[in-house]
PLY file of the C-alpha trace (Angstrom):
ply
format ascii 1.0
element vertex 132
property float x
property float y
property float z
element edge 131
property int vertex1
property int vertex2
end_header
61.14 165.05 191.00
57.98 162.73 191.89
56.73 165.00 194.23
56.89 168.00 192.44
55.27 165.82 189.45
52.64 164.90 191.39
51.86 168.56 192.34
51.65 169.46 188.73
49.34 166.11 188.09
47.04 167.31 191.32
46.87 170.72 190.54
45.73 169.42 186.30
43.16 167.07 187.80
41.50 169.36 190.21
41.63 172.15 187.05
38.94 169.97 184.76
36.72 170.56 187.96
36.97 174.17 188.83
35.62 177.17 186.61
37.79 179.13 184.34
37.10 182.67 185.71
37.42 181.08 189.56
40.47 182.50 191.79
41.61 179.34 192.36
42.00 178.24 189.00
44.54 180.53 188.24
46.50 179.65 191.36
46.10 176.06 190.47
47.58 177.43 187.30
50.66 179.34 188.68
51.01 176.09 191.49
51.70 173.74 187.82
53.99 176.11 186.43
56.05 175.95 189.77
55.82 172.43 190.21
57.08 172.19 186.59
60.02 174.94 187.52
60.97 172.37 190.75
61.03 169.36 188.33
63.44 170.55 186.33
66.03 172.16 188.83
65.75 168.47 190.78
66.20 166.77 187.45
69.15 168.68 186.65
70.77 168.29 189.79
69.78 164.77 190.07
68.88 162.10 187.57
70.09 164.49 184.65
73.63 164.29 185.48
73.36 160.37 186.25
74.27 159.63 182.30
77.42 161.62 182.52
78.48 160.15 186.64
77.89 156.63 185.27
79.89 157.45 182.08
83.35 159.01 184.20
82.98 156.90 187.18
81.85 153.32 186.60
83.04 152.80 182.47
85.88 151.07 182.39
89.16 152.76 180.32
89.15 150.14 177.56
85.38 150.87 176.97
84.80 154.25 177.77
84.65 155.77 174.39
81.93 153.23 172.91
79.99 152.82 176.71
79.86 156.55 176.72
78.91 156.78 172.76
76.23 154.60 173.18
74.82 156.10 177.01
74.98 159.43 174.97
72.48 158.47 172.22
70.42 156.51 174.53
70.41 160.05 176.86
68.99 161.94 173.66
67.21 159.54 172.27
64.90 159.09 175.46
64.93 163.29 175.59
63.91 163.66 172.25
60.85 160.84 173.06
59.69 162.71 176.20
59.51 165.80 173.67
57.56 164.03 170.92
54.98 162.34 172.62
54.70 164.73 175.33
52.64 167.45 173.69
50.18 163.93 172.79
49.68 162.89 175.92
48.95 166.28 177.11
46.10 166.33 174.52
45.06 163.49 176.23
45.13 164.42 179.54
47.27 166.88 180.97
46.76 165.07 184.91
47.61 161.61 183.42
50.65 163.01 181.70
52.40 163.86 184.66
50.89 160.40 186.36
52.87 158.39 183.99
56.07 160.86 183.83
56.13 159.84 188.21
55.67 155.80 188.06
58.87 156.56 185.08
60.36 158.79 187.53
59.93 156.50 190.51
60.98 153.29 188.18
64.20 154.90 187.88
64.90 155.84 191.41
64.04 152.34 192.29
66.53 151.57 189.36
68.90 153.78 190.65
68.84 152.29 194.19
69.46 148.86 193.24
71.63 148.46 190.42
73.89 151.34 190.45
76.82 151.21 192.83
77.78 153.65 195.32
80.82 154.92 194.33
81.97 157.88 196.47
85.50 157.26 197.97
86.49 154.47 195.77
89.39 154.22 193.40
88.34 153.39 189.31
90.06 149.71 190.43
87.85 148.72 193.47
84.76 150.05 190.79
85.62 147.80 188.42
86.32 145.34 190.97
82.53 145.40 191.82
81.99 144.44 188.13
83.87 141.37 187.94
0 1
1 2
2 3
3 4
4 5
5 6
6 7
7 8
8 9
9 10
10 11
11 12
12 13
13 14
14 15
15 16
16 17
17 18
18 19
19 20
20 21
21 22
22 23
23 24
24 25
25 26
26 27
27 28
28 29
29 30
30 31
31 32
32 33
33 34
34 35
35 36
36 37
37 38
38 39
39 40
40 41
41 42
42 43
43 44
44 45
45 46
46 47
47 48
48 49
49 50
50 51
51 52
52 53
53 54
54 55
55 56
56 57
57 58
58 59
59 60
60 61
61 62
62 63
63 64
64 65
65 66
66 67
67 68
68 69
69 70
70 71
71 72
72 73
73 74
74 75
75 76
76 77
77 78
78 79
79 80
80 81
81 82
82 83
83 84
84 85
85 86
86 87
87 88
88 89
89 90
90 91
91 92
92 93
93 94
94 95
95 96
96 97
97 98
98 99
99 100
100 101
101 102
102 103
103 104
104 105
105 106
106 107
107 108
108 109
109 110
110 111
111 112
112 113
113 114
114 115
115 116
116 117
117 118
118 119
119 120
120 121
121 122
122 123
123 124
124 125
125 126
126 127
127 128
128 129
129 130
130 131
């Protein structure tokens, strides 16, 4: 997802310096749309579905309904964010947009890596387990 971001972020900043009618601005055009296209396959294969992973696999049984409640709201609440302030920050600038949707992106990859548990091959107990 970063790297595709930062495509879409290069191709914006290098845009505000090329003419309109220039061949290369409307490949720098189709080369954003793309990178935009990649972005959201890799965030729906990747950090999309890490809501609903976290919510069957780590969520204990006692707590699942609330835990999963509460991830839920938190999942659309931070979606429906991105989508208000996204058409601002645009109007800001369009580069620096996509600069501050990769330090997110790469916040929560480091995030990822270091506070959520692998749990591939594990049983619910030895999950839980971790917890205690």
């Amino acid at each position: 997802m970063a790297l595709s971001l930062l495509v879409v972020s290069i191709s914006f900043y290098l845009k505000e310096y090329i003419s309109l009618d220039s061949d290369l601005y409307a490949t720098l055009s189709l080369v954003s749309v793309a990178g935009v296209m990649v972005m959201v396959i890799a965030f729906s294969l990747g950090l999309g579905a890490m809501p609903w992973i976290i919510m069957s696999e780590i969520l204990p049984i006692n707590i699942k309904g609330l835990a999963g409640s509460f991830a839920t709201l938190a999942n659309w609440f931070f979606s429906w964010l991105v989508t208000l302030t996204a058409n601002l920050l645009l109007d800001w600038s369009s580069g620096g947009t996509f600069t501050i949707y990769i330090a997110v992106c790469v916040f929560i990859a480091g995030f990822v890596a270091i506070w959520v548990p692998e749990t591939k091959g594990k049983t619910l107990e030895e999950i839980q387990q971790f917890f205690r």
